[in-house]
N, C-alpha and C positions, 0 to 999 in steps of 0.2 A: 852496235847497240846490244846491249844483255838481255835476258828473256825478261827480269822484271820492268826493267823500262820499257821493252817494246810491249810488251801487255798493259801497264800504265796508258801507253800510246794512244792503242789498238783501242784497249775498252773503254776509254773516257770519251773516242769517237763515237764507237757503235751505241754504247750505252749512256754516256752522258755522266757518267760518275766513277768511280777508283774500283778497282778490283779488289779481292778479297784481303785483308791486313792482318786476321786475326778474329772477326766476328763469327756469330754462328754456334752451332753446336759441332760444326765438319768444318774448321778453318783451311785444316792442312791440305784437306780431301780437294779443297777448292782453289786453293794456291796451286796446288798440281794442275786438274782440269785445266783454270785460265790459262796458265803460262805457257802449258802445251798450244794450247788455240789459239790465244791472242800475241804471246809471245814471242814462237813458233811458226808454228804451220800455217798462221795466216800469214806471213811473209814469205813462205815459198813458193814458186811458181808466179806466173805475171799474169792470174787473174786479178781484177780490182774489186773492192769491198762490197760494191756493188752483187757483181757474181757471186761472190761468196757466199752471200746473205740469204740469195734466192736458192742458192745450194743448202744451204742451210734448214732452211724452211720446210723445202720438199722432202729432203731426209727425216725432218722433225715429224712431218705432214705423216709418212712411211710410217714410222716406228710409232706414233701416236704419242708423243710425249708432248702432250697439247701445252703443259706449265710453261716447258721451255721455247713453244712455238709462238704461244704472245710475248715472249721477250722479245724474242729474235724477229715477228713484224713488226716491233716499236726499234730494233736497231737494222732493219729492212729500210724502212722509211729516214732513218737518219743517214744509209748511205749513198740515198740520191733512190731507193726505188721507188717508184712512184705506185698507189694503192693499186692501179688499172695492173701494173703488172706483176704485182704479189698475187693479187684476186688469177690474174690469167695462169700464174705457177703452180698453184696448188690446184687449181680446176682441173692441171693439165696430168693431176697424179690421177684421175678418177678411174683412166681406163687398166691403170697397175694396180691398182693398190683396193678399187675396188669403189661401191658407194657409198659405203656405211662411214668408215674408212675418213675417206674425204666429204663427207661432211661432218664430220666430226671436228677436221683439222679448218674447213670452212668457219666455222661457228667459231672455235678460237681466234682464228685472223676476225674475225667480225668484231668481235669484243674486243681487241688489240684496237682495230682501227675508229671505234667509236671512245675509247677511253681518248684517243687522240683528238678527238671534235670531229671525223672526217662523217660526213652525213655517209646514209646506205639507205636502200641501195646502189652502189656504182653503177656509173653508165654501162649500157649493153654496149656489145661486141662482136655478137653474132653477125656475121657478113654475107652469107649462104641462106637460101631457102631449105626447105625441107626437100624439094623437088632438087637440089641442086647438091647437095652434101656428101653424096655417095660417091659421084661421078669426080667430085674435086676431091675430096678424101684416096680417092683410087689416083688420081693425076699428084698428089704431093706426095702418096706412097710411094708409086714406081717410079719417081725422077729418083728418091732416095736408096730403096729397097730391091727395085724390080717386083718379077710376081711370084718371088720366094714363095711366100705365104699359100699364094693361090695354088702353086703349082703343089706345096710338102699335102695340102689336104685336098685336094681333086680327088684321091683316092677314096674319100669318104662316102656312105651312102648318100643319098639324096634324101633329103635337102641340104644337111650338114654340108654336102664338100659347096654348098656356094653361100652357107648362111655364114658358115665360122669366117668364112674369108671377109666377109664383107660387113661383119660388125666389124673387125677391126680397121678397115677400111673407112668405113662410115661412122666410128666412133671414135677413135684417136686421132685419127686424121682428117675427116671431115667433120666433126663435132667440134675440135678445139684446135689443129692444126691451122684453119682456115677463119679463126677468130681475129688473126694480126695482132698486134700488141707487142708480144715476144718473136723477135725474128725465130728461122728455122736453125740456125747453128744452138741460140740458147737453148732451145725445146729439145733438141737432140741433146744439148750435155745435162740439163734436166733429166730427162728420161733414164740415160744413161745411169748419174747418182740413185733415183727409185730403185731401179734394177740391182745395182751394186747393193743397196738396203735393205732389196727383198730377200736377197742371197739367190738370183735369180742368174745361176752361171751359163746354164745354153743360150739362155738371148745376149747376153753380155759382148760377145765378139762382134753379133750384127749392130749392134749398137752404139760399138765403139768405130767399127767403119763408118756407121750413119753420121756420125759425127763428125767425121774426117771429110765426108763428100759434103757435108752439108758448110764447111769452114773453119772448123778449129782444127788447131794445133796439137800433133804428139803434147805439148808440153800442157797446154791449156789441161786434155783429157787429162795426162796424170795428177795434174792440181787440182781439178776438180772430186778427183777420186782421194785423193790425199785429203782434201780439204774437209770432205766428207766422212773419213775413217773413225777419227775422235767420235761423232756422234751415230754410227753404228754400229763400231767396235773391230779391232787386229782383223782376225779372219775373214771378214765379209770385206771388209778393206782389202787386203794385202790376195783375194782369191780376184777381185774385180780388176786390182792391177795387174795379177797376172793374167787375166783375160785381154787387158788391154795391150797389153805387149806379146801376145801372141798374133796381136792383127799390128802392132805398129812396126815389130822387129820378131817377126817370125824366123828367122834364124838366132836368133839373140839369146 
């Protein structure tokens, strides 16, 4: 199949109508973009449309390009994701990306999923008390990480060497880790693309292990990180695969 018909394919699935033909003020500009993405790079790699989407979204979420984020939750929801776990993806950017951040990207998926009829609030998710969060936050961290974190900042004064460790502890992983919704393989290749978005190259290699321990695949990571490149651009792409294949084929 050619690039125009597989992007015909692609986007009459995700988005319900024909890619760009000629309209606009920026036809050409658009013809490139799609054909790349949907033509393309959405056919490499054997993640399904689904993934993609959620990849999609968290990268959008990242870079703040909220226009193209309520696109892509109304082509979220057409490839089988369901609200409960678009809402738990983007929730799950808050501890990268910051607060302001994700709710910003929050409010856009809100207005996506109400143009849709979908009522909101969504059900809660939360599964953890308050008294409970910390300790399961630190128990889904060290199955994955170990006590990396805790040990690189021990060194710090007091209270710092036990506070830094245990927001992240009790905020990534026991705020939204222990939510359920998205298994732990997706939340690790999630995390992974934010990172690769933020141009966030030291944590990149623990992340691309986290992934590997947690279930995916050498091929799934580089699809995902491919998948993701169009919408954060060459270098921040092409630095995060070589992040990733320094922990997948470190001799390579």
């Amino acid at each position: 199949m050619d690039r125009i018909k597989a992007c015909e394919e692609k986007f009459a699935a995700l988005f319900g109508g024909k890619p760009n033909s000629g309209e606009g003020n920026d036809p050409e500009l658009m013809q490139i973009l799609q054909r790349l993405i949907f033509g393309e790079i959405s056919y490499t790699g054997p993640l399904d449309d689904r993934m993609r989407e959620l990849i999609t979204c968290v990268v959008l979420s990242t870079c703040q390009c909220l226009p193209q984020l309520k696109a892509h939750t109304a082509a979220a929801l057409n490839a089988g994701v369901s609200p409960l776990e678009l809402r738990e993806a983007i929730y799950s950017c808050m501890p990268f990306i910051g607060c302001p951040r994700t709710l910003n990207a929050v409010s856009a998926m809100d207005e996506a999923l109400s143009a849709r009829g979908i009522a909101l609030p969504l059900e809660g998710a939360s599964r953890v008390s308050e008294d409970e969060r910390l300790a399961e936050g630190r128990r889904i961290q060290e199955a994955i990480y170990g006590t990396e974190i805790r040990d690189e900042f021990a060194s710090l004064p007091r209270p710092f060497d036990q506070e830094l460790p245990d927001v992240l502890s009790g905020w990534l992983f026991g705020d939204f880790y222990t939510r359920g919704v998205l298994d732990g393989r997706t939340r690790e290749l999630l995390s992974l693309v934010v990172l690769a978005a933020l141009g966030a190259d030291r944590q990149l290699p623990a992340h691309v292990f986290g992934c590997l321990k947690s279930g995916c695949t050498a091929e799934e990571v580089y699809t995902a990180l491919l998948h993701a490149l169009p919408y954060m651009g060459f270098p921040l792409g092409v630095n995060a695969i070589r992040a990733a294949r320094s922990v997948i084929s470190p001799d390579g």
